[in-house]
Phi, psi and omega in degrees: 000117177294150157351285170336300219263314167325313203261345169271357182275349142332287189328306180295342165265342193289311178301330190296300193283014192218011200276319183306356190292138165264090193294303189353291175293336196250357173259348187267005160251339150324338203251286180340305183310295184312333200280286192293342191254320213224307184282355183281338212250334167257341201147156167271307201253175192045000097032130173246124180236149173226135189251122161279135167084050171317351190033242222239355161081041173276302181318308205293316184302328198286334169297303174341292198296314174296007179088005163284135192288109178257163164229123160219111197297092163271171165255328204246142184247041163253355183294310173297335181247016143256022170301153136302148168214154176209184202233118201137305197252175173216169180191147170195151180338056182256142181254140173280333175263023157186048170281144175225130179263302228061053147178198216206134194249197192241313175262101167272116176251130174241058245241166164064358165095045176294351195243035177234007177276346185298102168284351188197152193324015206247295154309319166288268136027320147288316154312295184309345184266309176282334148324281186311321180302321182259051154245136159297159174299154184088322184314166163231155153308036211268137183202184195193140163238206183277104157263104157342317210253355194256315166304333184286345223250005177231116190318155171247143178262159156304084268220094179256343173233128178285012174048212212257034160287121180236145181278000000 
C-alpha cells in the first residue's frame, strides 16, 4: 500500500476521527501569534497565509472568517473535494515539497503536525526551502510537530458513542 493510497483512504475518516479537535482555540492563538510577530507591521485583517496540509480546510475557513485571505495545499484529493470553502479561503492539490505558487505570503502554517510527515532529511529541508521561497521579507513560519513524550503523557479516551456518526 503506497503513501498515497493510506492518506486518501484517511481522507474519509479525518472529520470523524477529529470532530473533538478544538480548531477554534487553535486558529485564535495562531491569530495571536500572526498578531504579535507580523501583523503590527502589515495590517490586522487581509494578511495573506499560505497553508501547507490544508485537509478538510477547517483551519483555513476559521481564518478566513477571521479576515485572512488563506491558500491552501493538500496532496490528497480526496481532502480537497471534502474541504470546506469560504470566502477568504482556497485550496489545491499540491506536495508541500515542491509546491512553487510564484508569489509571496506574510505566513506560511503548517498546523496539526503536517511536518512530521517529512520521513526524511531530504523532504523536510524541502518543505522548509519552499516556506522560505513563499514568505514576504519578514514573513513567519509556523508549524508544530509530533512530540511523544507530550501524547503519551496525555492519556486518550475511550470513545463509547459515535452520535449520529455511523462507520
Amino acid at each position: 500500500m503506497t503513501t498515497e493510497t493510506v492518506f486518501n483512504a484517511y481522507s474519509r475518516y479525518y472529520d470523524i476521527l477529529y470532530r473533538d479537535k478544538d480548531y477554534v482555540a487553535e486558529v485564535e492563538y495562531i491569530s495571536n501569534l500572526l498578531t504579535r510577530y507580523i501583523l503590527k507591521t502589515i495590517g490586522e485583517a487581509g494578511s495573506e497565509l499560505l497553508e501547507f496540509g490544508s485537509g478538510t480546510g477547517k483551519h483555513g475557513c476559521l481564518l478566513a472568517e477571521k479576515g485572512y485571505m488563506v491558500t491552501g495545499i493538500e496532496r490528497s484529493a480526496e481532502m480537497i473535494a471534502m474541504a470546506q470553502t469560504s470566502q477568504g479561503f482556497t485550496c489545491q492539490q499540491g506536495d508541500i515539497c515542491k509546491v512553487q505558487l510564484g508569489r509571496k505570503f506574510d505566513a506560511v502554517l503548517s498546523l496539526f503536525h503536517v511536518i512530521s510527515y517529512q520521513v526524511s532529511n531530504k523532504d523536510l529541508c524541502a518543505v522548509f526551502q519552499r516556506a522560505a521561497d513563499h514568505l514576504n521579507a519578514g514573513g513567519l513560519f509556523i508549524f508544530d510537530v509530533w512530540y511523544s513524550p507530550a501524547v503519551y503523557a496525555q492519556r486518550t479516551e475511550v470513545r463509547r458513542n459515535a452520535g449520529d456518526i455511523s462507520l
